[in-house]
Phi, psi and omega in degrees: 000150190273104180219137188327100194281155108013160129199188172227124202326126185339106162322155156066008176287185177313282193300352196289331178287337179299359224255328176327126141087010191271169183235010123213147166211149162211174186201146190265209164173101172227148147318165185281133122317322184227114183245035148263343168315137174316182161286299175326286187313346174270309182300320182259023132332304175293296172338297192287024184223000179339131157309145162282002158294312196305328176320303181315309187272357188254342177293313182301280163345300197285302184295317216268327168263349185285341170318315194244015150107012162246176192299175183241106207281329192076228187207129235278327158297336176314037173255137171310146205273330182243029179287112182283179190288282193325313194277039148244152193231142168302154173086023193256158168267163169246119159029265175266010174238189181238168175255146178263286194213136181217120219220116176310251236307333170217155198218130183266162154191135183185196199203114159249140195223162185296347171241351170199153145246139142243166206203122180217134167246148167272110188238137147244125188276168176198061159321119211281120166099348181234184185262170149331070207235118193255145191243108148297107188228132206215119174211149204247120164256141178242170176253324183193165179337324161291332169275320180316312182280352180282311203262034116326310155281322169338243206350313183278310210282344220256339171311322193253349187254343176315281164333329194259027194200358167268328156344303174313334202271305200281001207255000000 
């Protein structure tokens, strides 16, 4: 079964410069299911099939920070469902994120905020003769004290929904 790993963030990527000084990162792996989609095209492929737990928990999310001033994010299936990867341009939001940077192979996508950034990439590797293997790599930097404590639940929760929301890719 195709199923998400573990891993340690792509040598020589984007995000790999990103990596100095974070106060988290993890990073994910599965084969492509479909490895002519772009990096864009894997995330949101993943995007649009989000579990509706995670939807759940992003609802949860939203209400629960808007208390101490921060946004309200929507919910990580929130992509337009037949808007193609191409026609996004950096600094466009992607459903709960802004685009960074877009590269067929990698993709920046992330969110700054008065208490943290994050910055998450889509990498594809494509070894001539192998499949296709895409690395979700997700890293955090906080700014102060309102970020730390944000990434107290974060930090167990992002274990279980990065994977679970990564699936999509391999299926």
């Amino acid at each position: 079964m195709n199923t998400p790993t573990a891993v340690a963030p792509p040598a020589g990527s984007r995000i790999a410069l990103r990596l100095e000084g974070a106060d988290f990162h993890d990073a994910w792996a599965i084969d492509a299911a479909d490895p002519s989609l772009s990096a864009l095209g894997q995330f949101l492929k993943s995007a649009r099939a989000t579990p509706r737990w995670v939807d759940a928990c992003m609802t949860l999310r939203n209400r629960a920070v808007q208390l101490v001033g921060l946004k309200n994010l929507g919910e990580l299936s929130g992509i337009h469902p037949a808007r193609p990867d191409a026609d996004y341009r950096p600094g466009e939001r992607v459903g709960i994120f802004t685009l960074f940077e877009n590269t067929p192979d990698e993709v920046l996508l992330g969110d700054r905020d008065k208490h943290l950034d994050v910055v998450v990439s889509v990498h594809c590797a494509r070894p001539a003769g192998q499949p296709v293997r895409v690395t979700v790599t997700t890293v955090v930097h906080t700014k102060n004290r309102l970020g730390r404590l944000y990434m107290l639940p974060v930090r167990p929760m992002h274990k279980l929904i990065a994977p679970s929301v990564l699936r999509a890719i391999g299926a």
